[in-house]
N, C-alpha and C positions, 0 to 999 in steps of 0.2 A: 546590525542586529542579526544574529545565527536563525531566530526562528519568527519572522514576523506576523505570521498569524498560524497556529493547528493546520497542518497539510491534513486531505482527502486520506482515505484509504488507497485509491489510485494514484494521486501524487506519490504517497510514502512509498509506493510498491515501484513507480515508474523509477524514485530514487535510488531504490535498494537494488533496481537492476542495472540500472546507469554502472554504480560503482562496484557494482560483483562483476559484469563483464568489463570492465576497465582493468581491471584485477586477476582474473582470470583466463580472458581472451581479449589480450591487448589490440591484436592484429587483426581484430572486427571490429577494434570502438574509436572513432564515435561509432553508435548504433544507427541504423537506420532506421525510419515507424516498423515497418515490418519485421525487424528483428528483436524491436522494444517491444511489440506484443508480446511475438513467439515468447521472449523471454519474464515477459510478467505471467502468462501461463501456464509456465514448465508447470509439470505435474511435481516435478522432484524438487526438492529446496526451498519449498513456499508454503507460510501458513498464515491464513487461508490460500486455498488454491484459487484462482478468480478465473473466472470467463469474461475478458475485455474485449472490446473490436476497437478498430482504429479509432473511429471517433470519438471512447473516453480517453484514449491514450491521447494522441494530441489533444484533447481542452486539458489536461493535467500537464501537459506539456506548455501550453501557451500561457499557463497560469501559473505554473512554477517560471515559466519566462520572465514573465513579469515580476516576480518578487527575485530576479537575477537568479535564481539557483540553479539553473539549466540555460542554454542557450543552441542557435543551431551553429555547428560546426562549418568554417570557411575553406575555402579549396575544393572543394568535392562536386562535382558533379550531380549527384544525388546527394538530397535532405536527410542531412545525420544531426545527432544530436548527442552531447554531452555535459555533462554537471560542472558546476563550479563549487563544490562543496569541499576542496582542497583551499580554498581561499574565504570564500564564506562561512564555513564552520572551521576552517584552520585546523584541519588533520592531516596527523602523522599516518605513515605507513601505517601503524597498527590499528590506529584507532577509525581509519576506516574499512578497515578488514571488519571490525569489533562491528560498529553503525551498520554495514551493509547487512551484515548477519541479521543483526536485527531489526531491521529494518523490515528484510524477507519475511522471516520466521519471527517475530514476535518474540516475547518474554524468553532466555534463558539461562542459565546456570551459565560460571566458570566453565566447566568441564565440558559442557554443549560447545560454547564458543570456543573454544582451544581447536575441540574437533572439525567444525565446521569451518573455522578460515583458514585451515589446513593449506591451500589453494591459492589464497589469496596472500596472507603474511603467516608463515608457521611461526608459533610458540614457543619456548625451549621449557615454557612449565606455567602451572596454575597462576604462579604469583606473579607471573608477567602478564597473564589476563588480568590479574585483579588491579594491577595500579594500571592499566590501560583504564579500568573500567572507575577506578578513582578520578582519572583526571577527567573522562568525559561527564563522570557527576556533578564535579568542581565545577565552583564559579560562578557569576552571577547569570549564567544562562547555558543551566548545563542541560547538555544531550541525551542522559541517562539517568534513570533512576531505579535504586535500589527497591523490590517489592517487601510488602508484608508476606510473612513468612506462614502460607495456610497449616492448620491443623495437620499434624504428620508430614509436614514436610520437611527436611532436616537442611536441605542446597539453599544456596541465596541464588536468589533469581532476579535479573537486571532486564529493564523495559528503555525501548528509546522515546524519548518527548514527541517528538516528533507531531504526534496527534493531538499534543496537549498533554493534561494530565491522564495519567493513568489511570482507567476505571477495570478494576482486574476482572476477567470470566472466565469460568470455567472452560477447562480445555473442550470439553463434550459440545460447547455452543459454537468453539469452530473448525468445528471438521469437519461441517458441508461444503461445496462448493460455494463460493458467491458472485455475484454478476454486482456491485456495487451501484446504487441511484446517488449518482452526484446532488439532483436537484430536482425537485418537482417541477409539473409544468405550470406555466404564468397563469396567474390568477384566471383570466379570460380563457384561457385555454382548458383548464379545470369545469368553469362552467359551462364548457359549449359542450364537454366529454360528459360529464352529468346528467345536461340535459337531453344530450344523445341517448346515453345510455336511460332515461326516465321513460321516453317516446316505446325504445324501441319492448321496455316491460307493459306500457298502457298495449303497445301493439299485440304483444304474446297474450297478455291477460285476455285482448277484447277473443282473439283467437280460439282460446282455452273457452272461453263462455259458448263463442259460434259451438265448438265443437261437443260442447258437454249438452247445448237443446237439442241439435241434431243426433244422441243418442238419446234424449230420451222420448221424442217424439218415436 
C-alpha cells in the first residue's frame, strides 16, 4: 500500500526533504536530524516555510518509521536517516524529482515543475513533465492529482495525495510562516491547563476588585 494513511504536514515536508537532498546532495544523505531540520526550514524552496525543532522532526520521523517509508541508515556512526520511497511508491528517476517538488512546494503547473527539478532530474521539454505526471496520477493509488482549474486560471496545476484528498486554498492563506500542532494535549492535560488557566483569572479578577476599592476609598 503506497499510502496507508494521510501523512502530517511535517511528515510530507520531512519526505520532500529526504528525496530533494538524496537528489541534489548525494554526498550528505542519508541526513542527519540536524540536517533534516535545517533542510525542512530553508527559507528558499518551501511552501509553506515552517519553523520545526527536533522534536517534531523525529516524532514525524518515528512515525513515517513505522508505516516503513523512512528508516535509520546502517554503518554510520551518527543517526542518519533515509526514505524508502524508491520501493514503497516504486519511482523512476523522474517521478521522484516530479513528488519531491511537490511535496516541498505544493500545487504546480508543468512549467513550475520542469524548472524546479532542474537539479535533481532535468526535462528535455513540457510533454515529458506531463506523462511523468500521467503516470503518477494512474492507478489504483495514485500520487498526484490533476486540480480544478480556478476562475482565470488558464495552466493545469497538479497536487501530491500525500495528505489525502485535496482541499484547494488560496495561495494568500499560505504565505505565513507556520510552526505546525501535530496533536493536542491528552484530555487530562487539557483540564489541569484550563483549570490553571480559571484559577489564575478568579486570581486577576479578585486583584482588579482589591485595587478598584482602594481607589475609591
Amino acid at each position: 500500500m503506497r499510502l496507508p494513511r494521510p501523512l502530517d504536514p511535517v511528515e510530507v515536508r520531512v519526505l520532500g526533504c529526504l528525496l530533494e537532498k538524496q537528489q541534489t546532495t548525494p554526498e550528505y544523505y542519508p541526513l542527519t536530524l540536524n540536517s533534516l531540520v535545517a533542510a525542512c526550514n530553508q527559507k528558499s524552496n518551501r511552501d509553506p516555510v515552517m519553523e520545526l525543532d527536533e522534536m517534531l522532526v523525529r516524532g514525524a520521523l518515528e512515525r513515517l518509521r513505522d508505516e516503513v517509508l523512512v528508516w535509520p541508515a546502517t554503518g554510520s556512526r551518527v543517526e542518519r536517516w533515509e526514505h524508502n520511497l524508491d520501493r514503497r511508491w516504486a519511482l523512476d528517476a523522474g517521478e521522484k524529482a516530479v513528488i519531491a517538488v511537490l511535496l516541498l512546494r505544493g500545487a504546480q503547473t508543468p512549467g513550475e515543475l520542469r524548472g524546479r527539478t532542474e537539479r535533481m532530474r532535468p526535462f528535455a521539454s513540457l510533454a515529458e513533465i506531463e506523462l511523468v505526471l500521467v503516470r503518477l496520477a494512474s492507478g489504483e493509488e495514485p500520487l498526484v492529482v490533476e486540480l480544478h482549474r480556478a476562475p482565470g486560471q488558464s495552466q493545469r496545476r497538479f497536487m501530491h495525495l500525500a495528505g489525502g484528498p485535496v482541499s484547494e486554498v488560496p495561495d494568500a492563506a499560505r504565505s505565513a510562516p507556520v510552526r505546525p500542532v501535530l496533536a493536542g494535549p491528552p484530555a487530562e492535560g487539557l483540564s489541569e491547563r484550563v483549570a490553571s488557566l480559571e484559577a489564575e483569572v478568579a486570581c486577576l479578577a479578585g486583584e482588579v476588585a482589591r485595587l478598584a476599592a482602594i481607589i475609591e476609598r
